[in-house]
C-alpha positions as CSV (number, residue, x, y, z in Angstrom):
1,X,57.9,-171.1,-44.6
2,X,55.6,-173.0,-46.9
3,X,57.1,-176.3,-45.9
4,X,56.9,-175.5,-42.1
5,X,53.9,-174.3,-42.0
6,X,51.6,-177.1,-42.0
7,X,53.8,-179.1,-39.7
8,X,53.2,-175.8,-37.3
9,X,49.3,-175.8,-37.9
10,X,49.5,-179.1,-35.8
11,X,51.1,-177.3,-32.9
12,X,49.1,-175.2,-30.6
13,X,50.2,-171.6,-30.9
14,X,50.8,-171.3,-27.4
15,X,53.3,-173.8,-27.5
16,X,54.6,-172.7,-30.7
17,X,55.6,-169.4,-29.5
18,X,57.0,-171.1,-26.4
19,X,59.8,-172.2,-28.7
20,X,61.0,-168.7,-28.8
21,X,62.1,-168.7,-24.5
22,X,62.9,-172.3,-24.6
23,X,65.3,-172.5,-27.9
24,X,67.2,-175.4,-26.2
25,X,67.1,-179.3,-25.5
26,X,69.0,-182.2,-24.9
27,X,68.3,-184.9,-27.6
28,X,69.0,-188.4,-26.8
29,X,71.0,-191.0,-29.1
30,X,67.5,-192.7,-30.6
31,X,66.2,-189.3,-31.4
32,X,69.1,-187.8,-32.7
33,X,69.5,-191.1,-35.4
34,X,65.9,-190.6,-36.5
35,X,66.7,-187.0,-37.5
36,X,69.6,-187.8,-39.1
37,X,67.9,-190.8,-41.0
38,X,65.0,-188.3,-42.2
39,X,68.0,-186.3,-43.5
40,X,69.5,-188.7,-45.0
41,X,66.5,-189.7,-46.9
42,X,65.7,-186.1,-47.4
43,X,69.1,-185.6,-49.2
44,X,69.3,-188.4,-51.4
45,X,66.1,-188.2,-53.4
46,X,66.9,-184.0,-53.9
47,X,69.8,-185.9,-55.1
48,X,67.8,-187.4,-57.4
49,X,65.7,-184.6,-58.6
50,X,68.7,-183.0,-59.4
51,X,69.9,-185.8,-62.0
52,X,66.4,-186.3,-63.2
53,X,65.0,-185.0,-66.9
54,X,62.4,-187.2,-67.1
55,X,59.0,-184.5,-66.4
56,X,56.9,-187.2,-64.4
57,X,59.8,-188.4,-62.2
58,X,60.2,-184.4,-62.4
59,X,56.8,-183.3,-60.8
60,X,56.9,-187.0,-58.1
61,X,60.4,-186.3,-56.6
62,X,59.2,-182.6,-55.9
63,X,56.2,-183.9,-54.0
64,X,58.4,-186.3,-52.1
65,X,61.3,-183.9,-51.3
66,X,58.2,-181.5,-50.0
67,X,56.5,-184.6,-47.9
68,X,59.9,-185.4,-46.9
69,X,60.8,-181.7,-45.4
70,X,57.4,-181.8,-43.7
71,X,58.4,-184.9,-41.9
72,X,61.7,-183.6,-40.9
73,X,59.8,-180.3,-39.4
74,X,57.5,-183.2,-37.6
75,X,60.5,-185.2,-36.2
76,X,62.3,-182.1,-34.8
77,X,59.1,-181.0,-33.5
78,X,58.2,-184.2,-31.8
79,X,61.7,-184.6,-30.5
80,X,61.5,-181.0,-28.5
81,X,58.3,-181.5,-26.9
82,X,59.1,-185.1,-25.6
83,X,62.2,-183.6,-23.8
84,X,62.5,-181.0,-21.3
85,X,64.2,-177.6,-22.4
86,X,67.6,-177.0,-20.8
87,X,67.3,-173.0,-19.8
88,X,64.7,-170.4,-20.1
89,X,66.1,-167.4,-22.1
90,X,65.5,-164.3,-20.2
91,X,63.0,-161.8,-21.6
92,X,63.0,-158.0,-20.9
93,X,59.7,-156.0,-21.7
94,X,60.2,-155.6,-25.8
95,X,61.0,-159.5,-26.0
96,X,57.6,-159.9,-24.1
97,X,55.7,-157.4,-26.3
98,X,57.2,-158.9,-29.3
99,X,56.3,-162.2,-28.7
100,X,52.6,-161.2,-27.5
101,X,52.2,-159.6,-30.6
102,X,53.8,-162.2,-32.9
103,X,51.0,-165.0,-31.2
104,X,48.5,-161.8,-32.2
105,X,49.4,-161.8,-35.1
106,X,48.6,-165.7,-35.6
107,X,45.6,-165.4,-34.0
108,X,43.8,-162.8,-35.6
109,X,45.3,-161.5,-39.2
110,X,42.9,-162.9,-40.7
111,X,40.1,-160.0,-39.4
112,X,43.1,-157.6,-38.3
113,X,45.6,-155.9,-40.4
114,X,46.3,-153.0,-38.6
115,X,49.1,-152.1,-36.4
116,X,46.7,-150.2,-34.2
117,X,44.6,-152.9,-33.4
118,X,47.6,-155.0,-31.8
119,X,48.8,-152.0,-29.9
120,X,45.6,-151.3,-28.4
121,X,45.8,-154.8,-27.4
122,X,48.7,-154.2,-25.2
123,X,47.9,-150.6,-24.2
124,X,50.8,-149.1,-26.5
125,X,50.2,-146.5,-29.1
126,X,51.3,-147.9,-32.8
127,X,54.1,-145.7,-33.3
128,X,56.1,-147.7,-30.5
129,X,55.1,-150.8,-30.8
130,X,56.3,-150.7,-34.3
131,X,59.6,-149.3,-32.9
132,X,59.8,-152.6,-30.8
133,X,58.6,-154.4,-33.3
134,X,61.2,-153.6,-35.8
135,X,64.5,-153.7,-33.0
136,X,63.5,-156.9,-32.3
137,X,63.2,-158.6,-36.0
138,X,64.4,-155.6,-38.2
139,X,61.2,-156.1,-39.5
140,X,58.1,-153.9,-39.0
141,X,55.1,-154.8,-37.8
142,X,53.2,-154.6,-40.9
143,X,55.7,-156.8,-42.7
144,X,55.2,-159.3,-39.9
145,X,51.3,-158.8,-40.3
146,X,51.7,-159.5,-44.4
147,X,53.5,-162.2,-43.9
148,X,51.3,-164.0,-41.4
149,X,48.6,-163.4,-44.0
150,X,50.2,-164.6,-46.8
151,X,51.1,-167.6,-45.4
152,X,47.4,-168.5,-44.8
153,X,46.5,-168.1,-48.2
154,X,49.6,-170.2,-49.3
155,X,48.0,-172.8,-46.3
156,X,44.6,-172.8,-48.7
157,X,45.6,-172.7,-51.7
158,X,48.2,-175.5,-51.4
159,X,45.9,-177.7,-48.8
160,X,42.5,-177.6,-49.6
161,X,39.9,-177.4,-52.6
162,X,38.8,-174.3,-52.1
163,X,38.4,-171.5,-55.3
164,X,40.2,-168.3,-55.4
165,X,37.1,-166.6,-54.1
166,X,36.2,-168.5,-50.8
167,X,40.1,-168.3,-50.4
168,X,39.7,-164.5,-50.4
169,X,36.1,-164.7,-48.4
170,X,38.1,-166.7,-45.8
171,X,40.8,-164.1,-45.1
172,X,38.1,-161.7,-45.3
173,X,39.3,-159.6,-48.2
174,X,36.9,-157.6,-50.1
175,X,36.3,-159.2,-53.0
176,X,38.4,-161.9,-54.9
177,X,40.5,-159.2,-57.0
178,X,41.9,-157.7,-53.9
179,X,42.9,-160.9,-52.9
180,X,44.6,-161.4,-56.1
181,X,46.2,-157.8,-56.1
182,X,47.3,-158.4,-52.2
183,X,48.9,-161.7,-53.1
184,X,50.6,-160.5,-56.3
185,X,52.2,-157.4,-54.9
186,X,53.9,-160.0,-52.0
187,X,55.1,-163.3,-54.3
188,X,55.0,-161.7,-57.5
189,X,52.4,-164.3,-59.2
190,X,48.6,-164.1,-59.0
191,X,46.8,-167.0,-56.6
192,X,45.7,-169.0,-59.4
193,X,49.3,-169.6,-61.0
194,X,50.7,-170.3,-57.3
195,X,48.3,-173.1,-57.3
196,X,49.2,-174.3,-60.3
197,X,53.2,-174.1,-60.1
198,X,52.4,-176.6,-56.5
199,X,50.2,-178.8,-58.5
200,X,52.7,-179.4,-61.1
């Protein structure tokens, strides 16, 4: 998710969660060979990390392989919107409340991280929209919510300059050691050593 996510960030959520009713296109033959050429590409220099000992050419084919899955999230992505879907999946209610509060999610987990707050938002108490929640991911909502927030602060501390503590002022934690704590107890490693194990 840390590769895909800042191809996503370029994609209106609205049109990102769109994805989820329209699964399907039709890709013609030019498209399809530019995929398969970013693939290719994509393959052989992992290839080459894999043979690799040398730590410089180490640390540069890691950045490339990482560039390089970006740009085959932004070749997918620009094939699907430059073709129209095939069928509309059917939705019943839950799919509907599931999606609405997936796009939420997106929307506000940076100043929201309760489950009450996005059932209020759709007039259901929190007890069943975590029941929806969970039969339609096997996930529960707060999981969903965590995971939306951790991926933000992966976002910041991966693409920009910004220290530990604006990170933490930005997803409007406390202070920077709840931060720290709250990112911890969901990769295992504290923000600062995240940063560094990217930057190496």
């Amino acid at each position: 998710m840390d590769i895909l996510q800042p191809a996503l960030a370029n994609i209106p959520a609205t049109e990102r969660f769109a994805i989820r009713s329209h699964p399907c296109v039709k890709l013609d033959d030019n498209q399809c060979q530019r995929i398969e050429q970013t693939i290719r590409i994509l393959n052989s220099r992992t290839q080459l990390l894999r043979q690799t000992d040398n730590p410089q050419s180490t640390r540069l084919l890691r950045l490339l392989a990482k560039s390089l899955q970006q740009a085959f999230c932004y070749e997918v992505l620009e094939a699907y919107f430059n073709c129209v879907p095939l069928k509309e999946l059917p939705q019943n209610r839950q799919e509907k409340i599931f999606n609405r509060f997936l796009m939420s999610v997106f929307n506000h987990c940076v100043n929201e991280r309760s489950v009450t707050f996005y059932a209020n938002e759709q007039h259901l108490s929190p007890n069943y929209l975590s029941s929806v929640v969970k039969a339609q991911s096997e996930r529960t909502a707060i999981q969903w919510i965590e995971t939306f927030t951790i991926l933000k602060a992966q976002h910041y501390l991966g693409s920009t300059k910004l220290s530990v503590k604006e990170i933490a002022y930005e997803l409007n934690f406390p202070d920077q050691s709840v931060f720290g704590r709250y990112f911890k107890k969901h990769l295992g490693i504290s923000p600062s050593a995240y940063r560094n194990n990217i930057e190496k």
